[in-house]
PAKOLVO-478292 format. One record per residue (C-alpha): z, y, x negated; residue in three letters. Coordinates in nm, 2 decimals, always signed. Layout:
REM PAKOLVO-478292
+--------+--------+--------+------+
:      Z :      Y :      X : rest :
+--------+--------+--------+------+
:      Z :      Y :      X :  ALA :
...
+--------+--------+--------+------+
This chain:
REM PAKOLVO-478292
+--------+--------+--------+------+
:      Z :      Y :      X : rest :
+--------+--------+--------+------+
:  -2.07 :  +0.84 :  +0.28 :  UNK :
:  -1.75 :  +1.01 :  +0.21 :  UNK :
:  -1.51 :  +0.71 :  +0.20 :  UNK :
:  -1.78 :  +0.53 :  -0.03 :  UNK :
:  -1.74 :  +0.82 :  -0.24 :  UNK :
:  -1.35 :  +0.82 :  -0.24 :  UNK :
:  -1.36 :  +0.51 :  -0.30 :  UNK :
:  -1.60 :  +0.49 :  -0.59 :  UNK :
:  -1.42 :  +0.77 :  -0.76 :  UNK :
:  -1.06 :  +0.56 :  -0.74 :  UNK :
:  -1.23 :  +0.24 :  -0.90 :  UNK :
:  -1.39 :  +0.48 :  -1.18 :  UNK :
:  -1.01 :  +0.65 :  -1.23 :  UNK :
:  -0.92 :  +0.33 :  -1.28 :  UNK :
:  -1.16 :  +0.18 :  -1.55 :  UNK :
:  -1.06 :  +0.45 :  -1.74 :  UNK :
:  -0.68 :  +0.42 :  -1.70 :  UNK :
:  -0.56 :  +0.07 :  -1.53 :  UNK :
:  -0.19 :  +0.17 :  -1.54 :  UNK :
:  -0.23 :  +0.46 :  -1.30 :  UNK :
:  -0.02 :  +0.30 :  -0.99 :  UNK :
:  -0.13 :  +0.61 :  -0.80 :  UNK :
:  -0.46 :  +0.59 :  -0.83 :  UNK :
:  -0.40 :  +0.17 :  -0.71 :  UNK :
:  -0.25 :  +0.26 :  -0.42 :  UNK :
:  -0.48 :  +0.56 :  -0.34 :  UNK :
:  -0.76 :  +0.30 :  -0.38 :  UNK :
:  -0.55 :  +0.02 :  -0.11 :  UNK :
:  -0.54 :  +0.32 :  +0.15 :  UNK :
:  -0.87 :  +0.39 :  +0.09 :  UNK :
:  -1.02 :  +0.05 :  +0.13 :  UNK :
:  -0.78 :  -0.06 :  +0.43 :  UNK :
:  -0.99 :  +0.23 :  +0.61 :  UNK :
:  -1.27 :  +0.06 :  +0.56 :  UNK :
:  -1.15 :  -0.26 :  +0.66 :  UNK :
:  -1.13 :  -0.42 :  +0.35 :  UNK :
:  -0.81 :  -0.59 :  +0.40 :  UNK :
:  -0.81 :  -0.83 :  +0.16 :  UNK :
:  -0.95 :  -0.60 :  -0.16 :  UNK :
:  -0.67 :  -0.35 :  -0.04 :  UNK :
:  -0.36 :  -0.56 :  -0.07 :  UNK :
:  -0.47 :  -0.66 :  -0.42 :  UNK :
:  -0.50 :  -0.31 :  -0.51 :  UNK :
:  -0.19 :  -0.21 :  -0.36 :  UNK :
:  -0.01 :  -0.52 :  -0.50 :  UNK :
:  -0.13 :  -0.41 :  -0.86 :  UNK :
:  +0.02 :  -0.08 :  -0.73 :  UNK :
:  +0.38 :  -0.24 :  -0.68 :  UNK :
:  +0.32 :  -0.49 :  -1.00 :  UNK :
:  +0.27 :  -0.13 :  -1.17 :  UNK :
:  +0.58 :  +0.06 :  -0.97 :  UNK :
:  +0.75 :  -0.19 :  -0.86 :  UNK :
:  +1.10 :  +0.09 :  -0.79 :  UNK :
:  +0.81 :  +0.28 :  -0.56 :  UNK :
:  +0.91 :  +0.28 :  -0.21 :  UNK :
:  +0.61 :  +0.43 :  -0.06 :  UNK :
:  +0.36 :  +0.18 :  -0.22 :  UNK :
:  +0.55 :  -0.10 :  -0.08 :  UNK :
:  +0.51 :  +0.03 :  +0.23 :  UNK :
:  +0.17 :  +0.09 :  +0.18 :  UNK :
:  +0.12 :  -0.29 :  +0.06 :  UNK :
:  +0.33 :  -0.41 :  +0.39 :  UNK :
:  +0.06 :  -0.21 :  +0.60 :  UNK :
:  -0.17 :  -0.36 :  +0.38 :  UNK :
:  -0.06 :  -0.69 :  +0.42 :  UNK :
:  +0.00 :  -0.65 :  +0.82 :  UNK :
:  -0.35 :  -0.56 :  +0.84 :  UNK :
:  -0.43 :  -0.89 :  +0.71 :  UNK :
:  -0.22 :  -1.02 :  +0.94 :  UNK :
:  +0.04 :  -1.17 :  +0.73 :  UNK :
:  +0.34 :  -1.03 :  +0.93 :  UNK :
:  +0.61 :  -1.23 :  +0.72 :  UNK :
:  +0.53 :  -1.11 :  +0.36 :  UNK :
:  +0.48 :  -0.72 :  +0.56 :  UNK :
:  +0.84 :  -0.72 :  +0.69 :  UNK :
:  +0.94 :  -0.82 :  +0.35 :  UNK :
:  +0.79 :  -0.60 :  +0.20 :  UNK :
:  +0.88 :  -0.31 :  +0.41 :  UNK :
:  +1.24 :  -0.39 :  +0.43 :  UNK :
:  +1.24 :  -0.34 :  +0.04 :  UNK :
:  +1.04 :  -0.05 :  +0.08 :  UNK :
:  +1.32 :  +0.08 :  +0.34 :  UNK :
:  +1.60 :  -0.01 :  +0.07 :  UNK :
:  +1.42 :  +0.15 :  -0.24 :  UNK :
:  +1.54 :  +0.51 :  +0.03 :  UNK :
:  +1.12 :  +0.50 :  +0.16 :  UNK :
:  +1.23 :  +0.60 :  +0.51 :  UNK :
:  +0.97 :  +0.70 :  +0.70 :  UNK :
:  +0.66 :  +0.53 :  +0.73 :  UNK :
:  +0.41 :  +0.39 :  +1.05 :  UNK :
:  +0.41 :  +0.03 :  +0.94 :  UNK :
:  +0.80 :  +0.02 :  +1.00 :  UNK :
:  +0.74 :  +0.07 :  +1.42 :  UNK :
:  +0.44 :  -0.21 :  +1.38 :  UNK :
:  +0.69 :  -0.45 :  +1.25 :  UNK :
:  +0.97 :  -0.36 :  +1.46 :  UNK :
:  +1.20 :  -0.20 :  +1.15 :  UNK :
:  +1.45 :  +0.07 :  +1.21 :  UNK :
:  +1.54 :  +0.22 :  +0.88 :  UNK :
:  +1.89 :  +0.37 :  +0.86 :  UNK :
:  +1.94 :  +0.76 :  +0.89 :  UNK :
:  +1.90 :  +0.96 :  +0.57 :  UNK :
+--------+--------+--------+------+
């Protein structure tokens, strides 16, 4: 009941303000633990539309998107996340990335 409520809240947060990228993302993470793959990428790609500079949604999309299994547009993803200085995250190993020392 807890991630329905999480989840519920995000989509509320965001009828009230659609331009929150936060909120997008949040929503992504919290929807890929459900194992709605396919409803998270599109709310973490509206995240990225929103912030596209934001290093840690990309990442979040690529793990997102590798969930979905669409390894290609993942790596791509994550190796802007790793350029826009987003240095650390899980999906990086997944994928096979090494980003550079900070």
């Amino acid at each position: 009941a807890g991630a329905w409520f999480v989840t519920r809240y995000l989509v509320h947060t965001i009828e009230v303000n659609q331009a929150n990228a936060a909120h997008w993302n949040a929503l992504g993470i919290a929807l890929g633990g459900q194992r709605k793959h396919k409803e998270a990428v599109g709310a973490q790609n509206r995240a990225v539309e929103l912030s596209p500079t934001n290093g840690q949604y990309l990442a979040d999309w690529a793990a997102a998107l590798l969930a979905l299994g669409k390894r290609d547009e993942a790596r791509t993803a994550a190796r802007a996340a790793i350029f826009l200085g987003c240095r650390d995250h899980p999906v990086y190993k997944d994928l096979g990335l090494t980003p550079p020392e900070k």
